[in-house]
C-alpha positions as CSV (number, residue, x, y, z in Angstrom):
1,X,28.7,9.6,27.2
2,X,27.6,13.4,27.1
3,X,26.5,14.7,30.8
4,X,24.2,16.8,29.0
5,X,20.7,16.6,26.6
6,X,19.2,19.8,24.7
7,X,16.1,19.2,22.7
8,X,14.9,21.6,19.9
9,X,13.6,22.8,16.7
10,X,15.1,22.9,14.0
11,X,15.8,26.3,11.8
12,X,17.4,27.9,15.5
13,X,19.4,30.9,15.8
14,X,21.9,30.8,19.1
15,X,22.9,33.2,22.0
16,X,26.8,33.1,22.5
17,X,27.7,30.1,24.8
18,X,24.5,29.2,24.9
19,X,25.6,25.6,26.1
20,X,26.8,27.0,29.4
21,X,24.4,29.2,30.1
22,X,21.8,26.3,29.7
23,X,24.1,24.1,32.1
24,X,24.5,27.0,34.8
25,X,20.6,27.3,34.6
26,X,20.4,24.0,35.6
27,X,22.5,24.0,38.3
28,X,20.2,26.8,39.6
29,X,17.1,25.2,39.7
30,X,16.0,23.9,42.8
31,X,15.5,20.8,42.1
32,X,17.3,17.3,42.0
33,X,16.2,16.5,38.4
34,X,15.3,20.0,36.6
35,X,14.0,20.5,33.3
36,X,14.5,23.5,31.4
37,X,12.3,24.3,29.1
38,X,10.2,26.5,27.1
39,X,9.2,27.9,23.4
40,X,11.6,29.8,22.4
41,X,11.4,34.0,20.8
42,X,11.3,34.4,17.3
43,X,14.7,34.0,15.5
44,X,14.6,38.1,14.5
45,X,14.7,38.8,18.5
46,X,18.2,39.9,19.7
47,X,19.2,37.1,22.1
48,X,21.9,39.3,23.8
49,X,18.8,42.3,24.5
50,X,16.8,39.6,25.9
51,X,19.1,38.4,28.0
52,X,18.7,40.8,29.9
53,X,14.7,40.2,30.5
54,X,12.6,37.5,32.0
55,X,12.6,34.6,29.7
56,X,8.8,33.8,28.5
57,X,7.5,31.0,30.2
58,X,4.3,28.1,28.9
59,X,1.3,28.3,31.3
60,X,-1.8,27.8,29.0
61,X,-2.9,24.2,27.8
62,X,-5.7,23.6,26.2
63,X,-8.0,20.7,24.9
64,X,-7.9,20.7,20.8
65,X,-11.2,20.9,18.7
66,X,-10.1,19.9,15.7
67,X,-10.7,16.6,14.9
68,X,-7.7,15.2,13.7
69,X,-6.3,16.6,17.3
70,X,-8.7,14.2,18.8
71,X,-8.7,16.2,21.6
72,X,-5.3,15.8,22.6
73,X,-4.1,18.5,24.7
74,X,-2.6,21.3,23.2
75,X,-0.1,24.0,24.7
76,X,-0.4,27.2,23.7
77,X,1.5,30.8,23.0
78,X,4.4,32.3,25.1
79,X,3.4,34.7,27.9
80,X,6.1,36.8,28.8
81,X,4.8,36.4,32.6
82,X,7.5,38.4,35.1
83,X,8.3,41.5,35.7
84,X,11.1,41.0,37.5
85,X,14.5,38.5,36.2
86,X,15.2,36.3,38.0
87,X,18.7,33.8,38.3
88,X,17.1,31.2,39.6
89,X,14.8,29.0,37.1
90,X,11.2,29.5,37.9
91,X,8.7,26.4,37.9
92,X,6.8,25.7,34.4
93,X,3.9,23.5,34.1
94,X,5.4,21.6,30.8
95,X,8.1,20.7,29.0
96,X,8.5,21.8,25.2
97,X,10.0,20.3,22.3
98,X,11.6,23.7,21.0
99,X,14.1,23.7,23.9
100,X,14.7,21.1,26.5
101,X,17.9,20.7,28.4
102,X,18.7,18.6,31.2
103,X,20.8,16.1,32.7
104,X,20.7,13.1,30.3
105,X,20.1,10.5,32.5
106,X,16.8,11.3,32.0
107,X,16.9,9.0,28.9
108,X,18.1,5.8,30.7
109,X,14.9,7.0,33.4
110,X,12.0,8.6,31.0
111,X,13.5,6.9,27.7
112,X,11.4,8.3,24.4
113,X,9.1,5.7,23.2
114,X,9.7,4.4,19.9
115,X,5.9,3.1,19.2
116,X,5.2,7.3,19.1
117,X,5.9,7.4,15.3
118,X,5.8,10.6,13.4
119,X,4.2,12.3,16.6
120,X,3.3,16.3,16.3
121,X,0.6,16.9,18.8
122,X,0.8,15.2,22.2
123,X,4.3,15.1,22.4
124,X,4.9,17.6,24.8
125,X,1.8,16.5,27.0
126,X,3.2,13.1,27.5
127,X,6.8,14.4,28.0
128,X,5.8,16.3,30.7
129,X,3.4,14.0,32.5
130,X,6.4,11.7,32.4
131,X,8.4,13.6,33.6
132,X,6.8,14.8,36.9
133,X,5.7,11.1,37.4
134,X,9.4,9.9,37.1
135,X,10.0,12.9,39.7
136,X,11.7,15.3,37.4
137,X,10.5,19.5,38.2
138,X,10.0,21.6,34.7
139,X,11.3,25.1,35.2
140,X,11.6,28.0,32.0
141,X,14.4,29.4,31.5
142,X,16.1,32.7,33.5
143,X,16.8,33.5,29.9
144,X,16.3,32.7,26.4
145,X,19.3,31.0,24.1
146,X,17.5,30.6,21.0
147,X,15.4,31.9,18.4
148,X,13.4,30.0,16.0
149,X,11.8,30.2,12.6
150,X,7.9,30.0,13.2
151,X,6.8,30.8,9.9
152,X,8.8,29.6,7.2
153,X,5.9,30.3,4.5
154,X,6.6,28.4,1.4
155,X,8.6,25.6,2.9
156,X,7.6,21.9,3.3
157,X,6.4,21.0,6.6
158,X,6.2,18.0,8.9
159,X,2.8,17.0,8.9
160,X,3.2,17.5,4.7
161,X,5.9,15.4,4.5
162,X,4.0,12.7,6.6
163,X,1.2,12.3,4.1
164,X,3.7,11.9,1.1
165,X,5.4,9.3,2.9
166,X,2.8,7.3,4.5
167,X,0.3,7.9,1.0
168,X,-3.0,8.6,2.7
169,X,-2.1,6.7,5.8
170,X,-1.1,9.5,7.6
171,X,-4.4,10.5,9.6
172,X,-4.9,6.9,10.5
173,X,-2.0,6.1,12.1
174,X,-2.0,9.7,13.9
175,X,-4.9,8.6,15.7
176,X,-3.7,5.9,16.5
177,X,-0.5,7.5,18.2
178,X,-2.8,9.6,19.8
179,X,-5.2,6.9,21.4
180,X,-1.8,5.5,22.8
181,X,-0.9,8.6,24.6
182,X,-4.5,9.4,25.5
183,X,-4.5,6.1,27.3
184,X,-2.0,7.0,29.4
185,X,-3.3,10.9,30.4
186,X,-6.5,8.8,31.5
187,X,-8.9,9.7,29.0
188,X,-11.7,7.4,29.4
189,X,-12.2,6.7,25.3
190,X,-8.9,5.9,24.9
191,X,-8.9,3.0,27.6
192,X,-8.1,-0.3,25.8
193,X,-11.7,-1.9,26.4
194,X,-13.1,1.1,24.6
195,X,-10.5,1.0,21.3
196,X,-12.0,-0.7,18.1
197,X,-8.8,-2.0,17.1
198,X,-6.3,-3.4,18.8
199,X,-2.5,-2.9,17.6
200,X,1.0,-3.0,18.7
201,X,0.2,0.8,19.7
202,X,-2.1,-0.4,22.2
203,X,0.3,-1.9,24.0
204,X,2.3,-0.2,26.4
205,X,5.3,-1.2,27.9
206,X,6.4,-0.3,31.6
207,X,9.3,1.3,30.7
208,X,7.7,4.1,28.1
209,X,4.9,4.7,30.5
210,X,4.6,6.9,33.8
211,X,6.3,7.2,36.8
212,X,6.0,6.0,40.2
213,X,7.5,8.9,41.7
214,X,4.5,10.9,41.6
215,X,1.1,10.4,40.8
216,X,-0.5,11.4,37.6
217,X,-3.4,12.2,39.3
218,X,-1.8,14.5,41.3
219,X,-0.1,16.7,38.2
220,X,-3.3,17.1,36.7
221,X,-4.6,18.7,39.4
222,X,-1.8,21.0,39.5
223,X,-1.9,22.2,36.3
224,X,-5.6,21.8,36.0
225,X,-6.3,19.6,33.2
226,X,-9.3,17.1,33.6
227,X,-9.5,14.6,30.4
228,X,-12.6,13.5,31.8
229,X,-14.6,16.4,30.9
230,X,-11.9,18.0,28.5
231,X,-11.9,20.7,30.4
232,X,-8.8,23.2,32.2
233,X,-9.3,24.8,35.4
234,X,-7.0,28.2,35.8
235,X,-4.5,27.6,38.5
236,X,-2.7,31.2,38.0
237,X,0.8,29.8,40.2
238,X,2.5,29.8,36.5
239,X,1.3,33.2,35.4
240,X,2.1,34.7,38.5
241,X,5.4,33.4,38.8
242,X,4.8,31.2,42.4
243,X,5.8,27.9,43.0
244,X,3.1,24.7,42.1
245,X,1.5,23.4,45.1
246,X,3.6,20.7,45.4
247,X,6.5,23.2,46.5
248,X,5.4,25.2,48.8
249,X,8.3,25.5,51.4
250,X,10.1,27.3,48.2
251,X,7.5,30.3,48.1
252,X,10.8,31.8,50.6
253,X,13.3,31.0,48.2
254,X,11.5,33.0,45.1
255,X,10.4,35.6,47.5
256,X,13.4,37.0,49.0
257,X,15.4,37.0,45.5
258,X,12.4,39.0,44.2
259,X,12.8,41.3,46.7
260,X,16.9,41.4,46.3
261,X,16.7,42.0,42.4
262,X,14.0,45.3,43.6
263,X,16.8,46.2,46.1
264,X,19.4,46.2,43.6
265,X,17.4,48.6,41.2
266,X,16.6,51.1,44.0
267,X,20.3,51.0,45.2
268,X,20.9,51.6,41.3
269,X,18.1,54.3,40.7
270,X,19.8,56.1,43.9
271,X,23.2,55.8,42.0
272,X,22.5,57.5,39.0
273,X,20.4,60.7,41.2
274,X,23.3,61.2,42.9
């Protein structure tokens, strides 16, 4: 019954009224389905200073090396990309699982899949994938509304608690889980015909899959990610702040309230000489 879905990690600290400000940023993203989303600062960051400050947004993926990663793609850091705030959301590549807010009808439309059990890496590729196929727009966030513990040295962790429970079976089953979303990114050694073993993972059901919105094919390209050749082509419209390719007639939009914020300043600069 709620209108609205947040997403995020746990051990979070909060900006006041952080619920409406998550709302209002949705309402000012130029989009019919947005997604806000992003990692969010480290829980020591004051939340009310950075308010005040572009938000950081997620623009580098990349292809994991370590074999229990089996190659999934990984995204990576926080790059604090603007130099100017803006109101209105600006378009993100992904989605992330420390914050995520947006309508929840999404999980009637891009409902999480249940065979995904005890999934670390890959979830966020296969959220977002899904989520531009379905016809939803990622966008970060104007500004940050929570903080979270990184670090937490000394503390059990997720993958940890995995092994205990599974005893041993954890690495297994992980590749597993990742073969299943692999399929669907279109790696080629993660197609059925190519899987040793066959299991309830390897089948996938319409509903938990992509979109018909968009094509997969298509969001790839645009954020440059080929799992042919496992390798990431730089498409700099993220780290530069412009719109993706597939939103070009906004380039105005983000252009002219650039260029209001910078009139503002001046007019403010002028102010205080006076």
């Amino acid at each position: 019954g709620e209108a609205w879905y947040m997403q995020m990690d746990a051990h979070m600290t909060f900006l006041q009224d952080w619920d409406d400000v998550s709302v209002a940023m949705l309402h000012r993203a130029p989009a019919e389905k947005p997604v806000i989303s992003h990692y969010p600062p480290g829980h020591k960051m004051d939340l009310v200073v950075q308010s005040f400050k572009p938000a950081g947004r997620l623009c580098g993926p990349l292809f994991a090396t370590h074999t229990q990663e089996n190659q999934i793609v990984r995204l990576e850091g926080l790059g604090k990309w603007d130099s100017v705030k803006l109101d209105i959301p600006r378009f993100a590549p992904f989605a992330a699982a420390g914050y995520m807010v947006a309508h929840s009808g999404f999980l009637r439309e891009v409902p999480f899949d249940p065979l995904l059990p005890w999934i670390f890496m890959g979830e966020e590729i296969i959220m977002s994938t899904r989520f531009w196929t379905h016809g939803y727009d990622m966008f970060s966030p104007s500004q940050a509304v929570v903080g979270h513990m990184y670090v937490r040295p000394h503390k059990p962790k997720f993958w940890e608690s995995n092994h205990r429970f599974l005893r041993g079976a954890g690495d297994a089953l992980e590749i597993m889980v990742l073969n299943r979303i692999k399929y669907q990114l279109g790696y080629p050694e993660a197609a059925r015909d190519f899987l040793p073993t066959k299991s309830l993972l390897s089948h996938l059901q319409p509903h938990y899959g992509m979109g018909t919105k968009r094509k997969l094919q298509d969001y790839m390209r645009s954020v440059g990610l080929d799992p042919v050749r496992k390798e990431v082509t730089e498409t700099n419209w993220c780290e530069t702040g412009k719109v993706p390719p597939e939103h070009l007639p906004l380039r105005r939009l983000y252009h002219n309230a650039v260029q209001e914020v910078r009139r503002k300043q001046r007019e403010t600069i002028r102010t205080k000489d006076q």
